[in-house]
C-alpha positions as CSV (number, residue, x, y, z in Angstrom):
1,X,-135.4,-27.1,3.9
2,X,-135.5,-23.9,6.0
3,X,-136.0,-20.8,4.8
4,X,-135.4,-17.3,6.1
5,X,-138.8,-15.4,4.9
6,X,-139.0,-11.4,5.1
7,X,-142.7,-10.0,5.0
8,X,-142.7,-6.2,4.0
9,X,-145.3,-4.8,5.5
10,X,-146.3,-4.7,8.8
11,X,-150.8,-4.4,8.0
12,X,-153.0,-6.9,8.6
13,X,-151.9,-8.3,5.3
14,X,-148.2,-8.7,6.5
15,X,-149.0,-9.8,10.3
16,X,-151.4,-12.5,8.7
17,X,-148.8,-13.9,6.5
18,X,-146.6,-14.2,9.4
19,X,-149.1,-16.2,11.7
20,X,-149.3,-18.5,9.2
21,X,-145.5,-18.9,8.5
22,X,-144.4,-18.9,12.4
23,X,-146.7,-21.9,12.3
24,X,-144.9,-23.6,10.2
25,X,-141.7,-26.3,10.6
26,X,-140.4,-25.6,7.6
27,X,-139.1,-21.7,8.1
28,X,-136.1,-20.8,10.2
29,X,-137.4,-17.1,10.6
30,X,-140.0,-14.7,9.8
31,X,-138.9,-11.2,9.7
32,X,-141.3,-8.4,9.6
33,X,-140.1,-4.7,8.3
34,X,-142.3,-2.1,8.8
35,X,-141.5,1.2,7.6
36,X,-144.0,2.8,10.6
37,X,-143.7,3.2,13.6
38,X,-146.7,0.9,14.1
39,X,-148.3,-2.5,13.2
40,X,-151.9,-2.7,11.7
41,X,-151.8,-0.6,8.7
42,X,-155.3,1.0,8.2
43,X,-156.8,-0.9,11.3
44,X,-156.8,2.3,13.7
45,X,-158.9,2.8,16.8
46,X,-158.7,6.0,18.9
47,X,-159.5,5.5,22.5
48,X,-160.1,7.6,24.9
49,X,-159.8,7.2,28.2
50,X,-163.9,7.8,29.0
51,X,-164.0,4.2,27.0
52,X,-165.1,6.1,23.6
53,X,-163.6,4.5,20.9
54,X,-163.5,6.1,17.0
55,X,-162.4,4.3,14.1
56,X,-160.2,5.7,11.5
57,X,-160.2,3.0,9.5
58,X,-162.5,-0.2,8.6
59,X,-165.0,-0.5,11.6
60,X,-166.8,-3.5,10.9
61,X,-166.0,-6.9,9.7
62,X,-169.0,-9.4,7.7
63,X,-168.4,-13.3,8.8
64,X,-169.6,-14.1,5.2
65,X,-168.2,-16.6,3.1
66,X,-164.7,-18.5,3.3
67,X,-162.8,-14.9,3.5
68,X,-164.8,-14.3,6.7
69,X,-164.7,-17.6,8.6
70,X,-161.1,-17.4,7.9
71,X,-160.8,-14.1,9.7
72,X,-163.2,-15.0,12.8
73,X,-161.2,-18.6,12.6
74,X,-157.7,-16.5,13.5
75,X,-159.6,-14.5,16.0
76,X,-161.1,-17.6,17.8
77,X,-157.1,-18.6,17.8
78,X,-155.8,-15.3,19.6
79,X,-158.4,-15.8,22.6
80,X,-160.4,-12.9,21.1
81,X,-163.8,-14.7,21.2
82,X,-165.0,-12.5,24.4
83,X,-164.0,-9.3,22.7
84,X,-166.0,-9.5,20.0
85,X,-169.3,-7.2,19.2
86,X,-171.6,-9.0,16.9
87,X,-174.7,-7.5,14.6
88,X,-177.2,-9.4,13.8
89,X,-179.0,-9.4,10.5
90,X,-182.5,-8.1,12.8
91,X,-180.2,-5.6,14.5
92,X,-182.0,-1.8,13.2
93,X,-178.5,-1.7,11.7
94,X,-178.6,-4.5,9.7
95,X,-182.2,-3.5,8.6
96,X,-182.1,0.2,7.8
97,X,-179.4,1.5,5.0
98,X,-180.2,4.9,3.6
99,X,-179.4,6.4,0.5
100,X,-179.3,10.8,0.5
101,X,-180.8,11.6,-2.8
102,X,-182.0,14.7,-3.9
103,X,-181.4,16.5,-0.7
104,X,-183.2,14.2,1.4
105,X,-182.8,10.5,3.3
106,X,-184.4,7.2,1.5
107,X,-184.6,3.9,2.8
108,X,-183.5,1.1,1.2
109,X,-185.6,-1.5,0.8
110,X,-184.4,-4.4,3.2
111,X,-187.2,-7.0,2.6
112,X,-189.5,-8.5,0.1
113,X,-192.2,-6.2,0.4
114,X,-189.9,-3.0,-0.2
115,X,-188.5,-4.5,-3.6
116,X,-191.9,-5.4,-4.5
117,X,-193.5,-1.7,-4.3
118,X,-191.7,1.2,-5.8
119,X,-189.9,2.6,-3.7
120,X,-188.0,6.6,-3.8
121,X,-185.6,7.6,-5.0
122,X,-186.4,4.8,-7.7
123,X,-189.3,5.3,-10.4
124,X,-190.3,1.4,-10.2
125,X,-190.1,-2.1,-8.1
126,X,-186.9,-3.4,-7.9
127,X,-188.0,-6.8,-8.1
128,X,-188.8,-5.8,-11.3
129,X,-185.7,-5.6,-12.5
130,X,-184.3,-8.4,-11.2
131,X,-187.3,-10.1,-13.2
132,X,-186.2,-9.2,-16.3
133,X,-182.3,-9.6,-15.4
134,X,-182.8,-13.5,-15.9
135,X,-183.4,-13.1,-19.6
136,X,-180.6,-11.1,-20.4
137,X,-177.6,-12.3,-22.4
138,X,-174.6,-12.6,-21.3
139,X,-172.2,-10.7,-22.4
140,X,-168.7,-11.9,-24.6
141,X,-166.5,-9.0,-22.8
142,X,-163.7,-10.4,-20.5
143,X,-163.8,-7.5,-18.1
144,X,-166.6,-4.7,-18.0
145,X,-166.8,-1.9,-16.0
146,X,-168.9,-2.0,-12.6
147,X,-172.1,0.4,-13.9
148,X,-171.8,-1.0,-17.4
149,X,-172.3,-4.3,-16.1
150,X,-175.2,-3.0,-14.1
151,X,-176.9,-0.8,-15.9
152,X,-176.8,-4.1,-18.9
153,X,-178.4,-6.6,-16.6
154,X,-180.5,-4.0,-14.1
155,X,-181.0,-1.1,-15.4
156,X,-179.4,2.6,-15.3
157,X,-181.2,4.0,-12.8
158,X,-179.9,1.2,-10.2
159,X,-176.2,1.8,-11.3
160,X,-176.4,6.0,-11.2
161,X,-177.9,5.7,-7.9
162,X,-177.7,1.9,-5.9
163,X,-174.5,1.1,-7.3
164,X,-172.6,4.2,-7.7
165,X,-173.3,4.9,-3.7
166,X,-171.8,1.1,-2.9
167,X,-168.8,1.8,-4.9
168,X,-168.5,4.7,-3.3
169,X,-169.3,3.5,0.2
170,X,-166.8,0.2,-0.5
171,X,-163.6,1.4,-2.4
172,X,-164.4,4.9,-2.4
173,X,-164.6,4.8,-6.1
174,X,-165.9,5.5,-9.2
175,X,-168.2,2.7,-11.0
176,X,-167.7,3.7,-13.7
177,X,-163.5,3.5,-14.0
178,X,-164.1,0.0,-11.4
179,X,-163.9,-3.7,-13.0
180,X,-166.5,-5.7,-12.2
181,X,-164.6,-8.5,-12.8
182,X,-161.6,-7.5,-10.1
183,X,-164.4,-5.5,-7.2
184,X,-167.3,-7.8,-7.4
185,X,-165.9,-11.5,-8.4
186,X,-169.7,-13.2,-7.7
187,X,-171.8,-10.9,-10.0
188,X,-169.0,-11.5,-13.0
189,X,-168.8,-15.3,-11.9
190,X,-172.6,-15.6,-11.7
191,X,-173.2,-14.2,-15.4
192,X,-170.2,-16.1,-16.6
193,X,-171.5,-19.8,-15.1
194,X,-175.2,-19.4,-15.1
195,X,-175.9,-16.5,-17.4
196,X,-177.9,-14.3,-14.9
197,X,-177.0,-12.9,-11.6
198,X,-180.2,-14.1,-10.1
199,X,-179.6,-17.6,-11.3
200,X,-175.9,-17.7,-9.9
201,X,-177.2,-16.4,-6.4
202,X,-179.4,-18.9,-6.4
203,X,-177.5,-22.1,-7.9
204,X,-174.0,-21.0,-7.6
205,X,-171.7,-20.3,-9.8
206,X,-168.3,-22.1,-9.2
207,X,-166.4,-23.3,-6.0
208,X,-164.2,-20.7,-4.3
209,X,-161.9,-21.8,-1.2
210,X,-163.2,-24.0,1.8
211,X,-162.6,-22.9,5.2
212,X,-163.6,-25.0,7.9
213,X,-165.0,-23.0,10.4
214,X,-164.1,-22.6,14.1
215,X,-166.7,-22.5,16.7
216,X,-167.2,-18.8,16.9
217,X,-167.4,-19.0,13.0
218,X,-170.2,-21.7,13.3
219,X,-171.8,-19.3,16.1
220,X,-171.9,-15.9,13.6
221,X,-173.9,-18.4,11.2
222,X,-176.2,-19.7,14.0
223,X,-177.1,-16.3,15.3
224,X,-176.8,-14.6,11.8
225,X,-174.6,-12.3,12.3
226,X,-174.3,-9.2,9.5
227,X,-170.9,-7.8,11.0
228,X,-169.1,-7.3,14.2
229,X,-166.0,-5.4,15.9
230,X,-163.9,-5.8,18.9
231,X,-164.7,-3.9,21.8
232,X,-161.5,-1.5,22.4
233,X,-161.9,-1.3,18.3
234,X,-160.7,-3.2,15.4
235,X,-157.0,-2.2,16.2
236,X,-157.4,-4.8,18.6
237,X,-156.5,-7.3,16.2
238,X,-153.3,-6.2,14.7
239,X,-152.3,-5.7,18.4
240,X,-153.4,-9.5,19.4
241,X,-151.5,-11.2,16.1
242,X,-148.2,-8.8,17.2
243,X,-148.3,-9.9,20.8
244,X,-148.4,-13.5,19.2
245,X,-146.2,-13.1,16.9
246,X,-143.3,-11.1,20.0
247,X,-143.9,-14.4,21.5
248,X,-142.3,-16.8,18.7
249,X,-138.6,-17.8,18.9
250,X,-138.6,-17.8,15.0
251,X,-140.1,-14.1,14.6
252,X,-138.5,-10.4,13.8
253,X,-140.7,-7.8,14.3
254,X,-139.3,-4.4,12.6
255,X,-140.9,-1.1,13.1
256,X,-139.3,2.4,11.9
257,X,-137.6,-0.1,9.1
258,X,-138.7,1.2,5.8
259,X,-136.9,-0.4,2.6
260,X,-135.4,1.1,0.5
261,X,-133.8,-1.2,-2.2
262,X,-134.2,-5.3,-2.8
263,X,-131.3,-6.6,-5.0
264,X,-131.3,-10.4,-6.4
265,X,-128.7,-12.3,-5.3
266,X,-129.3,-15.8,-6.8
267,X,-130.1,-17.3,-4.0
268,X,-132.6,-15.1,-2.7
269,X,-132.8,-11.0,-1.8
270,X,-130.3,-8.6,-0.2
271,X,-133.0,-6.0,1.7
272,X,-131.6,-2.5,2.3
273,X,-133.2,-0.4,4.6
274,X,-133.0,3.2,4.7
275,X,-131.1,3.2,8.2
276,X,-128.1,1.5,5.8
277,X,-128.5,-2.1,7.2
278,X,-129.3,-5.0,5.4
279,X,-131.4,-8.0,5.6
280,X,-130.8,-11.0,3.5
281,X,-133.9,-13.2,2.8
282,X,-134.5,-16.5,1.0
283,X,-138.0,-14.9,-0.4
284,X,-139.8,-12.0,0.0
285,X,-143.6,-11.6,0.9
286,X,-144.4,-8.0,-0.3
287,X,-147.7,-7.0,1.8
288,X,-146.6,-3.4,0.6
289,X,-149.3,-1.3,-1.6
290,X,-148.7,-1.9,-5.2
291,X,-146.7,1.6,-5.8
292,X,-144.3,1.1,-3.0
293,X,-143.1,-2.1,-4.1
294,X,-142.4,-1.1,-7.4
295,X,-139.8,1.8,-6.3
296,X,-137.8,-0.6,-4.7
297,X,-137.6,-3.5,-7.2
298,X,-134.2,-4.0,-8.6
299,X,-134.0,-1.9,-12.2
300,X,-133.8,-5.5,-14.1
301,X,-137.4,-6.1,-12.5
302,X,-138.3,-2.7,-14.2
303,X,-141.5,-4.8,-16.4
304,X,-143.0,-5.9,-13.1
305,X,-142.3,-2.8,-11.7
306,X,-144.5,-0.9,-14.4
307,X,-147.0,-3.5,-13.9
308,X,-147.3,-2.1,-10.5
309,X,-147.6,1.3,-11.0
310,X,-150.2,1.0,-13.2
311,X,-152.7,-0.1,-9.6
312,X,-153.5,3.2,-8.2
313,X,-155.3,4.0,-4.8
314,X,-157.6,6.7,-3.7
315,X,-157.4,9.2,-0.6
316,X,-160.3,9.2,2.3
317,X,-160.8,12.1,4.7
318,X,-162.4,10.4,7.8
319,X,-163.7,12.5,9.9
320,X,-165.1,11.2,13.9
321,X,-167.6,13.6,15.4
322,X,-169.4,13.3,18.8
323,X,-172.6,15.1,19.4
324,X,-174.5,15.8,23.5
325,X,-177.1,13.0,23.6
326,X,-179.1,11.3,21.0
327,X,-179.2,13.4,18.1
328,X,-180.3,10.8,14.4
329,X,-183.2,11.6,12.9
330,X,-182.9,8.0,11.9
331,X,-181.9,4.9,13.1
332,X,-179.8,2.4,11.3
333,X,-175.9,1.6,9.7
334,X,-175.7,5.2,7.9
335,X,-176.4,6.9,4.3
336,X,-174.5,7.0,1.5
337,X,-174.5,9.5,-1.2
338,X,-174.4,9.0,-4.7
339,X,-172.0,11.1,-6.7
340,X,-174.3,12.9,-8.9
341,X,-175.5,14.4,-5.6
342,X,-172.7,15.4,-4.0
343,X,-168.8,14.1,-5.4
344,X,-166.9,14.8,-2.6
345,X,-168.8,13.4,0.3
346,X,-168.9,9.5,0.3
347,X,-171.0,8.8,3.3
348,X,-172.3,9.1,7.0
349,X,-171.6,6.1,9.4
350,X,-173.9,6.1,12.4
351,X,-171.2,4.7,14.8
352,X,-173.6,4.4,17.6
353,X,-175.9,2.2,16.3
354,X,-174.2,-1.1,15.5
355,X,-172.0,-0.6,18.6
356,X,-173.3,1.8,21.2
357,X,-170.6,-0.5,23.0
358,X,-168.3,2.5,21.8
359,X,-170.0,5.0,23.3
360,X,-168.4,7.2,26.3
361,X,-169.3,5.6,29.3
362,X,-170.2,9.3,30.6
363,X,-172.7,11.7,29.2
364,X,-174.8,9.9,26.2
365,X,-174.0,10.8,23.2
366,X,-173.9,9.8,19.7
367,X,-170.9,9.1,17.1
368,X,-170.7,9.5,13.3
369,X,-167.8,9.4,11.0
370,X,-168.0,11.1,7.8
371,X,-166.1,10.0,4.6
372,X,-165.4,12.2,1.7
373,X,-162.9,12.3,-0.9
374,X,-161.8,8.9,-2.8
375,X,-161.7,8.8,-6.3
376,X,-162.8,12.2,-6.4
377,X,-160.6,14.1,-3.7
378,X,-158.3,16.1,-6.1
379,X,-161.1,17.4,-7.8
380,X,-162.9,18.5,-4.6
381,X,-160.2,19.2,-2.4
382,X,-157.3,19.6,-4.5
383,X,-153.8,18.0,-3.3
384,X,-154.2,16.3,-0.1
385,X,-150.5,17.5,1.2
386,X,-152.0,21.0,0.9
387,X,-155.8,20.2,2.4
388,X,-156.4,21.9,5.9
389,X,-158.0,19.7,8.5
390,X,-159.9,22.6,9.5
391,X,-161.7,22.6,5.9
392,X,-162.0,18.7,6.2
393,X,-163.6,19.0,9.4
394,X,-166.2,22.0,8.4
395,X,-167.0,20.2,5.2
396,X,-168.2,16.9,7.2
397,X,-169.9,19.1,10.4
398,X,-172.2,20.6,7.0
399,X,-173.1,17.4,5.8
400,X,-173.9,16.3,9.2
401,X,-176.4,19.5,8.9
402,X,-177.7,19.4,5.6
403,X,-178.4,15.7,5.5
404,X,-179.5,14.7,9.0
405,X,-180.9,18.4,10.4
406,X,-178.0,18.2,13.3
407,X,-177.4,21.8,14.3
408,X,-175.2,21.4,17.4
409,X,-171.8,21.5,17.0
410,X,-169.9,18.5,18.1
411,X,-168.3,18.1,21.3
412,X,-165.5,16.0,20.2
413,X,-163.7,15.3,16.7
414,X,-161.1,13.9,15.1
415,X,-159.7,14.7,11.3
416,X,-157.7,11.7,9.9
417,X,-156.4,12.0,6.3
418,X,-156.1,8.4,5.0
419,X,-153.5,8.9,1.8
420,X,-153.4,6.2,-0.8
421,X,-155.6,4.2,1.4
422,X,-157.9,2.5,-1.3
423,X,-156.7,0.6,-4.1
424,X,-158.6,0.8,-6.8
425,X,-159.2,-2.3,-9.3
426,X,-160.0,-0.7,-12.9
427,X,-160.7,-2.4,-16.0
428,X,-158.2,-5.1,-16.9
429,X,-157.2,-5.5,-13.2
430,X,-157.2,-9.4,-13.4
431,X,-155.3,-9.5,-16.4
432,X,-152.7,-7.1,-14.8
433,X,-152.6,-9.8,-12.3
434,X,-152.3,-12.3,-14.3
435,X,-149.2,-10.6,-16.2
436,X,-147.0,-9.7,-12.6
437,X,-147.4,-13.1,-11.6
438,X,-146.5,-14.9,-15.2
439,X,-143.3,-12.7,-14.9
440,X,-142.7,-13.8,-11.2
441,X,-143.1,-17.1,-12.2
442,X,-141.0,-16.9,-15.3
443,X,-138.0,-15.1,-14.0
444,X,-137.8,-17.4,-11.0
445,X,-138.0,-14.0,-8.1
446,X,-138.8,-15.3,-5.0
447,X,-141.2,-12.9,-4.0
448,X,-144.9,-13.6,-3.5
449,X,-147.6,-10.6,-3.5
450,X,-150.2,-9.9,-1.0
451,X,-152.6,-7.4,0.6
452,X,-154.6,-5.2,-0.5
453,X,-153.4,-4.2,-3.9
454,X,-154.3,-7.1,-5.5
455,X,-157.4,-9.8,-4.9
456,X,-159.6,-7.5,-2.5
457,X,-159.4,-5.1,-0.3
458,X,-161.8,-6.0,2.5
459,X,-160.5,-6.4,5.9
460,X,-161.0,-10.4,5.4
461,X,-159.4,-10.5,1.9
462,X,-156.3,-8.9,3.2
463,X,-155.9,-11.1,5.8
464,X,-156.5,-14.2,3.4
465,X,-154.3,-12.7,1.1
466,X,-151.6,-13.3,3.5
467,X,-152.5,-17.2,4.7
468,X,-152.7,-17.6,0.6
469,X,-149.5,-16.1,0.2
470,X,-147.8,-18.4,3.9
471,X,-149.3,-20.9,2.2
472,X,-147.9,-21.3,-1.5
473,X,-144.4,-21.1,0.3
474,X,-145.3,-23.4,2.9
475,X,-148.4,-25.7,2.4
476,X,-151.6,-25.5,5.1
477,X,-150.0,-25.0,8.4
């Protein structure tokens, strides 16, 4: 039977979902509404016409796992192969990660001998803990929250200071209001199967999905790849699944069409948009964050529409800075910065490291990006409608000062305020889950959620969201 699907959302959730669809035999039409006035969602590269290229949002992608062959699979697919920028696990980038704790830069230990010595800020080996983690219990609790979980099998001192920066640096969030359950499915699925998180690593702890991989997917295993981009930025990927998608008889693509009201009809979904037209649908893919999809659920959806409200996100300041010539004190990925030192800043990315590729092809010079805000912007900034860039942009040029001893003042930079742009997974997140898709299921909507709102929000788990999401309408395409 052929169906007419509408994805909301035009992200990399959305667009995903639609490649996978306009594959398939079985759907008439794919329509796309996009309430912006642009594809891609979060994936944003400024370019400039020297070649310099600043992200604004995710800058790097790991091929790890299923989630990631998946994503370098769909890249192989849209010719992308020669565009993309690996980092090898040797790469200085790979190797050096630094922590900035009291007022100064640490190292983190990237091989056996730096978990085996004690290493600052930490008062003893590493490996020491993750001796003893192998005789702890497990624990009965169905959801625990990411430092309790920690701080049980590891220690305190790694969750204050390890783990509060990752959470930080990964959902711009607090570990202490995360679920470890929802954020970090492997550590919970480890403990849970093998009783340790040591033991799980290294026996397993369950299946997850099989991808097969493609041949650029087999290559970023050969080489050992840690990450990689795309070399006009990761905004070249939206762009290459929407020139794909343009190309398909059986495609829609809607910008400037935000909804504003879906309404049952038996059959399937009368879609109003705020411009007054409608769009009627057989089933809906919502790739929309949580929050928007719940204000335009019909009023008798109102249960599932409190289940959404109740997934929140956080707001990120990024701020792109370029400095006159070579400028680090260190070399490597970047620093992060736990919360007990500093609440508002997140982190420093050293752009130029992983891909000097990015760089200005005119005078050398180095790029950072600064992140501040997340879980903790109100607090330090106050309402973000009301925040001035200029105060964004001074608070991230005196980090830039106090943690890495750069004085000059940039030469270029670029303030972008990401709102909502994090969703954060607290504790009970998989049984929230569990509740909106029971009712789904129950009342027989045709609707089918995806992106980042609910089962991950990497770059590669919102654009497996969407193939999951194709493919429970559709089967494997």
């Amino acid at each position: 039977m052929q169906k007419t699907i509408a994805v909301l959302g035009g992200g990399i959730g959305g667009l995903s979902a639609c490649y996978h669809l306009s594959k398939s035999p079985q759907v008439s039409k794919v329509v796309v509404l996009e309430g912006s006035g642009r594809c891609g969602g979060w994936l944003s590269s400024t370019r400039r016409e020297d070649g310099a290229v600043f992200e604004q949002g995710p800058r790097g992608v790991r091929p790890a796992g299923a989630v990631g062959k998946n994503t370098l699979n769909m890249v192989s697919e849209l010719g992308l192969e020669s565009e993309v920028l690996p980092v090898t696990y040797d790469h200085v980038a790979s190797k050096n990660r630094y922590l900035y704790v009291g007022g100064q830069l640490h190292k983190m230990p990237s091989s056996l001998g730096g978990v085996m010595r004690t290493v600052p800020p930490f008062s003893r080996p590493i490996l020491q803990s993750v001796l003893k983690e192998v005789m702890i219990k497990r624990s009965k609790e169905e959801d625990e929250s990411v430092h309790a979980f920690v701080s049980r099998r590891l220690g305190s001192e790694l969750a204050d200071i390890a783990i509060d920066s990752l959470c930080r640096g990964v959902f711009a969030g607090d570990c202490r209001a995360l679920s470890v359950r929802s954020c970090f499915p492997p550590l919970y699925n480890a403990e849970k199967a093998r009783g340790s998180i040591v033991l799980g690593m290294v026996f397993g702890s369950g299946v997850g999905p099989t991808v097969t991989p493609s041949d650029l997917a087999t290559r970023s295993a050969k080489e050992s790849w840690a990450q990689w981009s795309l070399r006009r930025g990761m905004q070249m990927l939206p762009e290459a699944l929407e020139d794909f998608l343009k190309r398909k008889d059986n495609v829609e693509l809607h910008r400037h069409s935000p909804v504003q009201t879906l309404n049952a009809t038996g059959t399937g979904w009368e879609i109003k948009l705020e411009d007054g037209a409608t769009v009627k649908a057989d089933h809906v893919i919502s790739a929309l964050p949580a929050n928007s999809l719940a204000s335009i659920l019909p009023p008798a959806a109102q249960p599932l529409s409190q289940q959404l409200q109740g997934i929140s996100s956080v707001t990120v300041a990024v701020v792109n800075l370029e400095y006159e010539g070579s400028v680090l004190p260190v070399t490597g990925f970047g620093h992060l910065v736990p919360s007990s030192e500093d609440r508002g800043l997140l982190g420093v990315v050293y752009d130029s490291v992983p891909f000097p590729q990015h760089n200005s092809s005119g005078v050398p010079s180095t790029r950072l990006t600064v992140m501040m805000g997340g879980a903790w912007f109100h607090e330090v900034f106050g309402d973000p409608e009301s925040v001035s860039k200029e105060r964004l942009l001074e608070r991230a040029t005196q980090a830039v000062t106090a943690h890495l001893g750069v004085t000059a003042v940039p030469i270029w930079s670029l303030v972008a305020l990401l709102k909502d742009c994090i969703p954060q997974y607290h504790l009970g997140h998989w049984k929230r889950l569990e509740t909106m898709r029971t009712y789904i299921s129950d009342h027989n909507l045709p609707l089918t959620l995806a992106g980042a709102s609910y089962d991950g929000v990497s770059v590669n788990d919102v654009i497996f969201s969407g193939r999951t999401a194709a493919e429970s309408l559709v089967g494997v395409v």
